[in-house]
C-alpha positions in Angstrom: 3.5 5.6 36.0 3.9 4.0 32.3 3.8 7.3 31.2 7.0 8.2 33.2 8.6 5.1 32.4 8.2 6.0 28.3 9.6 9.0 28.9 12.6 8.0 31.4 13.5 5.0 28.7 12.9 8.0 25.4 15.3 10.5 27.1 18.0 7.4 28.2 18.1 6.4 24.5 18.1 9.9 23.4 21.1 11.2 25.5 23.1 8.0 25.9 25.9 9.4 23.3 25.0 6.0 21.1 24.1 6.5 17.5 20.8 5.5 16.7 21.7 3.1 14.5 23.0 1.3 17.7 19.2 0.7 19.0 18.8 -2.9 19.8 15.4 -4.8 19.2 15.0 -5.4 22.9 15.3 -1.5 23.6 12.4 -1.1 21.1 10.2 -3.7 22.0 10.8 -2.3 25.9 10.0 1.3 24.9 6.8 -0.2 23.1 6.1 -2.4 26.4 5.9 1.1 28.5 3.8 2.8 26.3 0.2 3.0 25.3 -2.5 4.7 22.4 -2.7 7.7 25.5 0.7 8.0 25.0 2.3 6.6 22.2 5.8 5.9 21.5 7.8 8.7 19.3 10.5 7.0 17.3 10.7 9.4 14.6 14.0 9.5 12.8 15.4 6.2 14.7 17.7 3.9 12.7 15.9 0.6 13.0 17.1 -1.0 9.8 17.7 -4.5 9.7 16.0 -4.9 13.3 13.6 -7.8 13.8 10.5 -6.7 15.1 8.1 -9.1 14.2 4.8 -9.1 15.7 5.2 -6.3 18.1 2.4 -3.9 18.4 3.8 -0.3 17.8 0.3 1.3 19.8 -0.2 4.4 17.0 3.1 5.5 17.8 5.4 8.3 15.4 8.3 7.0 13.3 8.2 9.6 11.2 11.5 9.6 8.8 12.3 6.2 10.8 15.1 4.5 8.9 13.6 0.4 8.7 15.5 -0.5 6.1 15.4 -4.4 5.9 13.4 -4.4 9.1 11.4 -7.7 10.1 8.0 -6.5 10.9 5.5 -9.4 9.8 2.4 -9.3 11.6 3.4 -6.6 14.0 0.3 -4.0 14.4 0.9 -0.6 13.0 -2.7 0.4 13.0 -2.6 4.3 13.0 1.2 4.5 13.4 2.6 7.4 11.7 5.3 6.5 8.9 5.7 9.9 6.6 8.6 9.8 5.0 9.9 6.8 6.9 12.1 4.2 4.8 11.3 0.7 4.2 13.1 -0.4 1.4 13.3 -4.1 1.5 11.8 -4.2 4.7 9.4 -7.3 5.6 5.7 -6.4 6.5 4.3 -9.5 5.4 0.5 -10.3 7.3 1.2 -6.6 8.9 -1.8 -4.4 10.4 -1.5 -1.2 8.5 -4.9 -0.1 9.1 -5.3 3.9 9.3 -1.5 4.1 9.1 -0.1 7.3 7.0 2.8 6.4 5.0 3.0 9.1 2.7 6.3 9.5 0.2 7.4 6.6 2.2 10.2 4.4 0.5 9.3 0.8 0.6 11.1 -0.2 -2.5 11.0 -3.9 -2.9 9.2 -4.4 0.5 7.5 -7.5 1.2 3.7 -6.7 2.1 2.0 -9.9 1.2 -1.0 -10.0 2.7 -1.2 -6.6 4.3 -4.1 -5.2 5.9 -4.6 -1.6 5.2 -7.8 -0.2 5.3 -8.0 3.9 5.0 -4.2 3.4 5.4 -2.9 6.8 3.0 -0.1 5.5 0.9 0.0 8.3 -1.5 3.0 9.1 -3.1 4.9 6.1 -1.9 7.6 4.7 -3.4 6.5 0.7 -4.3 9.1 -0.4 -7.1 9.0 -3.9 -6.8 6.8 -4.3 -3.7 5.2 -7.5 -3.0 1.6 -6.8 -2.3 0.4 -9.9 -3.5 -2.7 -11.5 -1.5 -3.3 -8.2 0.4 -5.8 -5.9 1.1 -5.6 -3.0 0.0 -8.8 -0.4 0.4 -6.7 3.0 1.2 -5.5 5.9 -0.6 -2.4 5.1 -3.3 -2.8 7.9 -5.1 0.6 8.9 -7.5 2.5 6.2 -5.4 4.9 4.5 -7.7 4.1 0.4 -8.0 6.3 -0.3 -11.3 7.4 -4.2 -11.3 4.9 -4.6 -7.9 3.0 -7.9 -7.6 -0.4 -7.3 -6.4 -1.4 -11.0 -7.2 -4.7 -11.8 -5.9 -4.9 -8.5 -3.9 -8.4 -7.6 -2.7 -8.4 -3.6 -3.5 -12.8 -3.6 -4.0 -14.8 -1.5 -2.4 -15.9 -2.4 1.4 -19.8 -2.4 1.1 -20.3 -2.8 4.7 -19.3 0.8 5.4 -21.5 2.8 3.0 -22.2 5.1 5.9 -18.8 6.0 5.9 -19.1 6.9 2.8 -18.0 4.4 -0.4 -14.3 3.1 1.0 -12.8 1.4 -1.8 -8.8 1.7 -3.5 -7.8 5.3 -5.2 -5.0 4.8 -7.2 -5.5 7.9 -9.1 -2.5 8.7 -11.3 -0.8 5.9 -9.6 2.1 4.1 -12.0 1.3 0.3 -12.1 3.6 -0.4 -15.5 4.9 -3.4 -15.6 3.3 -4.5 -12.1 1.1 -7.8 -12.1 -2.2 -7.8 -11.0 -3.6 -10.9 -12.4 -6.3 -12.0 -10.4 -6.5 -8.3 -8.4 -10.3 -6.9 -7.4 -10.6 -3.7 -8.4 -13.9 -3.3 -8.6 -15.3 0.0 -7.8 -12.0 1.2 -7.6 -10.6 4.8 -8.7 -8.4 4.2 -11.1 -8.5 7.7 -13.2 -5.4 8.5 -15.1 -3.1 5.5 -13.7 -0.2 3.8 -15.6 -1.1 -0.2 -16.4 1.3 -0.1 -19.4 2.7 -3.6 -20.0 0.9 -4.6 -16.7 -0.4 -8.0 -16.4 -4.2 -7.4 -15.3 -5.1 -11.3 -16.9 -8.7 -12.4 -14.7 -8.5 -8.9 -12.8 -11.4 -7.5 -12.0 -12.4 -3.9 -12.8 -16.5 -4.2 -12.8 -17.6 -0.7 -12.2 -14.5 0.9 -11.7 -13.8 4.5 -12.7 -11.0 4.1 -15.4 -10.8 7.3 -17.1 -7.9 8.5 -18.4 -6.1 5.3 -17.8 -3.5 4.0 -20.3 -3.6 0.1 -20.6 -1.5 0.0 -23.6 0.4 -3.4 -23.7 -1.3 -4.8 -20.4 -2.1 -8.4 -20.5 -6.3 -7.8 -20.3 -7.2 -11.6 -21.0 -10.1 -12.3 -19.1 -10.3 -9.2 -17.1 -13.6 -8.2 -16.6 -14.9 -4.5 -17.6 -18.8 -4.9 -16.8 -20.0 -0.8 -16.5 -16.4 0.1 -16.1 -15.9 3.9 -17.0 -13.3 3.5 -19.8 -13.9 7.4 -20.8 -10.6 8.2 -22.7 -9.4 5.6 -21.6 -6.0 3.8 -23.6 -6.0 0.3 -25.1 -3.3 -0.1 -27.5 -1.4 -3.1 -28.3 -3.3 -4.8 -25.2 -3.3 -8.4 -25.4 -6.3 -10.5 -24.6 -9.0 -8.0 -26.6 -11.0 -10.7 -27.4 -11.0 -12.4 -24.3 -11.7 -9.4 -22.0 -15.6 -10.1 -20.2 -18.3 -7.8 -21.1 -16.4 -5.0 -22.6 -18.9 -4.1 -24.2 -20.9 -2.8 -21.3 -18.4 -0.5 -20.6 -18.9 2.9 -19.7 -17.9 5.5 -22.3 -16.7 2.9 -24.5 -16.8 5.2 -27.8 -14.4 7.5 -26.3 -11.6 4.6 -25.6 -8.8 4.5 -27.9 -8.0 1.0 -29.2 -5.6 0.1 -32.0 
């Protein structure tokens, strides 16, 4: 019966000759109320920007290409929802569940995330200019996403230790560009950080302890008091860094006579 009633309420949007721009928050939040993980909402290439949907629980559901632009969605659960492509810019996620959700080459230019959860959540190729990501937690796949200007304060990006049967889980931001972005205070550890972009990043207190940093180019990051205990630097770039003297057991590091300092 719920079944019937998503699909009755899908096909009354779809055909009513309204724009989908016109898409109130109470039609969503009814659509969302009919469905279930067995059958999941689709709405893929809706126009939902600037509707508040706070706390609503969007049950693994498609919006593929949705438009959310300026969109309220703190704390709504978007475990496992499909978002490829969708846009966010601006949007607010802030305390969100994006657990296994797949945003890839997602816009969420100067989104607010603080305080995210996304575990195993694939944000590769996203666009994060900006982002606030301060405070969350971040173990998922941000590989070549775009986080220039982003504040990941505090965010907790180490590796989970308590699924080591899974496999290490832990934060790839493999060619990822972080210039500019502030991570002061961030937990890399263990992370996969090979070939990213922390120019000019502020990484003061961050900490990279056994992280795999090859390739990277820190070269006018803020590193004061970051810690590098058996971090692979192999290749790794360290001009004009500020903070060389104060950055915690460097000198452990991995591959250390291959780094390029000034």
């Amino acid at each position: 019966m719920a079944a019937f009633v998503l699909c009755a309420l899908q096909w009354t949007l779809g055909t009513s000759g309204l724009e989908a721009a016109e898409m109130t928050a109470e039609e969503v939040s009814a659509l969302l109320a009919a469905a279930s993980r067995e059958a999941p909402p689709d709405l893929s290439s809706r126009d939902l920007s600037g509707l508040d949907l706070s706390g609503l629980d969007f049950k693994a559901g498609n919006l593929r290409s949705a438009d959310l632009t300026g969109a309220k969605l703190s704390r709504a659960n978007l475990q496992g929802v499909a978002l490829q492509r969708a846009k966010l810019v601006g949007a607010d996620l802030s305390e969100a569940n994006l657990d296994l959700a797949i945003l890839r080459e997602a816009d969420l230019t100067g989104a607010k995330l603080r305080g995210v959860s996304a575990f195993s959540t694939v944000l590769a190729e996203t666009d994060l200019r900006e982002a606030d990501l301060s405070g969350a937690r971040l173990v998922c796949n941000l590989e070549r996403a775009d986080l220039t200007g982003a504040n990941l304060s505090g965010a907790k990006m180490s590796a989970d230790m308590k699924n080591q049967p899974m496999g290490l889980m832990r934060v790839s931001l493999k060619k990822a560009k972080l210039a500019g972005a502030n991570l002061s205070g961030a937990d890399l550890s263990r992370g996969l950080l090979e070939f990213a972009d922390f120019t000019g990043a502020n990484l003061s207190g961050a900490n990279l302890m056994r992280a795999e940093a090859a390739g990277a180019d820190f070269s006018g990051a803020d590193l004061s008091g970051a810690i590098f205990r058996k971090t692979d630097v192999q290749d790794a770039r360290f001009r004009n860094i500020k903070g060389l003297e104060k950055i915690i057991d460097i000198d452990t590091a991995q591959n250390l006579e291959t780094a390029i300092f000034d």
